[in-house]
C-alpha positions, 0 to 999 in steps of 0.5 A: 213191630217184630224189631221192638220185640227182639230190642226188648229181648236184647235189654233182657238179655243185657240186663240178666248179663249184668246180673250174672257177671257182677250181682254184687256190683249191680245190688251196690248200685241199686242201694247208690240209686235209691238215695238219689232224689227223684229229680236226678233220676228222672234226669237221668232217665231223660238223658238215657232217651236222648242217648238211645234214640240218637244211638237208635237214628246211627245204627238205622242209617238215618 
């Protein structure tokens, strides 16, 4: 349990990185995203899981 919790610190910290290096770039990026349909993201975040578990099996030795 204690590995989930710093995983989710690790995405904030992450995320606040993108945010204080290139604010402009990220909100550009929230604009493009909101004018994809709802099926493209839910694809993509779909493709993410896949990605992340698989990443997550690599790094665990598994």
């Amino acid at each position: 349990m204690i590995d989930l919790w710093a995983a989710l610190c690790l995405v904030l910290v992450l995320e606040g990185l993108l945010l204080f290096v290139a604010p402009q770039a990220w909100q550009e990026m929230a604009h493009r995203i909101q004018s994809l349909p709802p099926r493209n993201l839910r694809i993509g975040g779909a493709v993410m899981i896949v990605v992340g578990l698989v990443c997550l099996q690599l790094v665990r030795g598994g």
